[in-house]
C-alpha positions as CSV (number, residue, x, y, z in Angstrom):
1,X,-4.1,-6.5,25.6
2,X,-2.0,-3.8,24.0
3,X,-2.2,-2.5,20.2
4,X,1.7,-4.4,20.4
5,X,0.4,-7.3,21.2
6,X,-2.7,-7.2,18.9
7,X,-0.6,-6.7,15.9
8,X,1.8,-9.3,16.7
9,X,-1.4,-11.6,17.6
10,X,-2.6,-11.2,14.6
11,X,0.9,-11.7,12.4
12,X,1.2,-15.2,14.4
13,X,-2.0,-15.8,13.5
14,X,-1.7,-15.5,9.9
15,X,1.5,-16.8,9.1
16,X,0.2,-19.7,11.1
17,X,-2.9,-20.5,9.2
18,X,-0.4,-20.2,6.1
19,X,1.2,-23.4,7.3
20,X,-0.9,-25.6,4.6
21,X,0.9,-23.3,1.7
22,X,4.3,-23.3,3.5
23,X,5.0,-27.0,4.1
24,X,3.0,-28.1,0.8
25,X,5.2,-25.9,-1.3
26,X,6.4,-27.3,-4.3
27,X,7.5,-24.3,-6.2
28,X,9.6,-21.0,-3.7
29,X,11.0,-17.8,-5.9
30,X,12.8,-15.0,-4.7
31,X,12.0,-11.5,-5.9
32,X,9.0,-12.5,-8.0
33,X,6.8,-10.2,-9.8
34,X,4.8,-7.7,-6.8
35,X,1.3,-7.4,-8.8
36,X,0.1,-11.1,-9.4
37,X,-0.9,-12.5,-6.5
38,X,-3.1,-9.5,-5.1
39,X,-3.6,-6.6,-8.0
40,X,-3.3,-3.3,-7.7
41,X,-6.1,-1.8,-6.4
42,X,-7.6,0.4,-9.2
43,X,-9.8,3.1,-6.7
44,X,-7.5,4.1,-4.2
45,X,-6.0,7.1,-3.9
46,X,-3.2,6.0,-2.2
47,X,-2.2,2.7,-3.9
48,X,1.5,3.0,-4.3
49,X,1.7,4.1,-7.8
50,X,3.7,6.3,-10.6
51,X,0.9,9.1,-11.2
52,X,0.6,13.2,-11.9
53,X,-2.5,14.5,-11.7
54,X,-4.2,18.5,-11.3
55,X,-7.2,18.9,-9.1
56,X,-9.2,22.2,-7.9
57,X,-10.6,21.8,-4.5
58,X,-14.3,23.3,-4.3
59,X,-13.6,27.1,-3.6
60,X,-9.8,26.5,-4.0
61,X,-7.1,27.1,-6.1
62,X,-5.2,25.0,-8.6
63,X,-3.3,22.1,-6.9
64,X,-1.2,19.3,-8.2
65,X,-0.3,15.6,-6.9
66,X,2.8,13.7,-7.6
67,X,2.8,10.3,-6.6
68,X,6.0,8.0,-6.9
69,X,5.6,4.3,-5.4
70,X,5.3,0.6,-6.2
71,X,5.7,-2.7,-4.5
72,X,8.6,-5.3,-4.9
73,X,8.2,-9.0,-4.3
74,X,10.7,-10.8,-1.7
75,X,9.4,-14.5,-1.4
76,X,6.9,-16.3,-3.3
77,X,5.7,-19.9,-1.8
78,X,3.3,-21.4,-4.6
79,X,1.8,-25.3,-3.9
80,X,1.5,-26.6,-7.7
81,X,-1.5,-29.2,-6.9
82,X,-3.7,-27.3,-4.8
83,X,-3.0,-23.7,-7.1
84,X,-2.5,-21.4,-3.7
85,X,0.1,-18.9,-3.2
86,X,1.8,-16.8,-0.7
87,X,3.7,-14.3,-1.4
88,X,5.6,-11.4,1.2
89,X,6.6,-7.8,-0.6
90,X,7.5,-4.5,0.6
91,X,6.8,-1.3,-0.8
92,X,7.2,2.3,-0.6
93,X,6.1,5.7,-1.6
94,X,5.9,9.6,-2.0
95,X,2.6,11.4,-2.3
96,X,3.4,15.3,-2.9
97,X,0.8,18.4,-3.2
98,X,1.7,20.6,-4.3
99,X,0.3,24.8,-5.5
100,X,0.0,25.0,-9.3
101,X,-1.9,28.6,-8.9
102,X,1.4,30.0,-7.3
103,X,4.7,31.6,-9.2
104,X,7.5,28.6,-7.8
105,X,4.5,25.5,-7.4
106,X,5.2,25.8,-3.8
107,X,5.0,22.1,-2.3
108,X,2.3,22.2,0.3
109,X,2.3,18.5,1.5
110,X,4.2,15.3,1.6
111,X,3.2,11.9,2.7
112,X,5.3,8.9,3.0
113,X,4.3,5.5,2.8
114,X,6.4,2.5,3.9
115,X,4.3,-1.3,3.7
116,X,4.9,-4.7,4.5
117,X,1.9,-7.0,2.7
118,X,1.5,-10.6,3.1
119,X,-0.6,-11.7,0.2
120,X,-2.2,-14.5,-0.4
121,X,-4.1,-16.5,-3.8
122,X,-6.4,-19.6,-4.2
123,X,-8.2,-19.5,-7.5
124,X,-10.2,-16.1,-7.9
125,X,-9.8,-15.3,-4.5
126,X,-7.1,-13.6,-3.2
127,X,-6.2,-11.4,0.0
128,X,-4.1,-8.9,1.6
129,X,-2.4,-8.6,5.0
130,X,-0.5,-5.7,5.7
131,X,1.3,-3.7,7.6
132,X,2.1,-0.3,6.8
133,X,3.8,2.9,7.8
134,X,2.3,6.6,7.1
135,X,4.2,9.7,8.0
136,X,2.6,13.1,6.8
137,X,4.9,16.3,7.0
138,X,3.4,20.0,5.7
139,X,5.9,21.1,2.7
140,X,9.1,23.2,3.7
141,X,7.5,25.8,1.0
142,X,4.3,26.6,3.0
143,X,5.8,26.3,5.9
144,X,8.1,29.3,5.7
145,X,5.3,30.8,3.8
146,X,3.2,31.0,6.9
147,X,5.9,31.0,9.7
148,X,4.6,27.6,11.0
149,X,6.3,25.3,13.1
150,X,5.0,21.6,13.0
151,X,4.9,18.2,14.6
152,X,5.8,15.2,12.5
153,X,2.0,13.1,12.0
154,X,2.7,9.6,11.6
155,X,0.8,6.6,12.5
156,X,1.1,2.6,11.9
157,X,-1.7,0.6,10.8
158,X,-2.7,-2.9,9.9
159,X,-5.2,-3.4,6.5
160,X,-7.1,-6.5,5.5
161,X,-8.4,-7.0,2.0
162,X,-10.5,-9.7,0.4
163,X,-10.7,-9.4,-3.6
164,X,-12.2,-12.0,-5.9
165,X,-12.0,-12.0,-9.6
166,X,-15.3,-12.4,-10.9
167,X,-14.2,-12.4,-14.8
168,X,-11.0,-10.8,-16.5
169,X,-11.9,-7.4,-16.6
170,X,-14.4,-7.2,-13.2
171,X,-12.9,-7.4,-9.5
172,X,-14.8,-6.8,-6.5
173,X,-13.2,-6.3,-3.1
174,X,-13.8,-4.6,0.5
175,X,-11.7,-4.2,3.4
């Protein structure tokens, strides 16, 4: 079997098992809210987010990160009597480095991020399906700095998350 046919295995797989929510759903919504059924994920890096933070590599220089990036909701399917809820967003986003030591702040890395998440909420359990897109490019600025030439460093992925919220203010989940 093929990584192709994997993936697509494993979407038919998924939205089938969502079947229950689907034909029970008493309450659809288009564009609803994007961080209610799964949450934002508070220690990763790369969550799409709005963020500028400085950091010094051991050994290395001053260096920056600007991240732009959120989520939008598409379809929300909630069943009223049973409390579960699926919900399909996309989201997008920029990750930039970029050289605070230098004279211009030279950008010395993008990545892009394009994702697809199916997510899905019964009681303090929820859980993330999703398909996503990364595509890393060195930044125009170092490369003409260091006559490189590149290749374009992209890859698709699938991710899997379980999350359960233990109380209002703790959250454990894995992946």
């Amino acid at each position: 079997m093929t990584s192709a046919h994997f993936r697509v295995y494993l979407l038919t797989l998924g939205i089938g098992s969502l079947s229950n929510v689907i034909g029970n759903a008493s309450e659809s919504q288009f564009f609803p809210p994007s961080h209610e059924v799964f949450t934002s994920l508070k220690a990763d890096p790369r969550e799409l987010q709005f963020a500028v933070r400085p950091f010094v590599p051991v050994g290395h220089k001053v260096l920056g990160e600007a991240a732009i990036g959120d989520y939008l909701g598409v379809y929300r399917l909630t069943d009223a009597a049973t409390e579960k809820t699926f919900q399909l967003s996309v989201g997008g986003g920029f990750f930039g480095l970029f050289d605070l030591a230098g004279k211009s702040n030279d950008m010395q890395a993008a990545d892009y991020f394009a994702n697809i998440p199916f997510d899905f909420r019964s009681g303090p359990w929820s859980t993330r399906f999703m398909l996503y897109h990364t595509s890393s490019h060195l930044g125009d600025d170092y490369l003409k700095a260091h006559s490189l030439t590149t290749d374009k460093h992209s890859w698709d992925n699938i991710r899997l998350m379980l999350s359960n919220d233990l109380t209002k203010t703790l959250r454990l989940y894995g992946g």
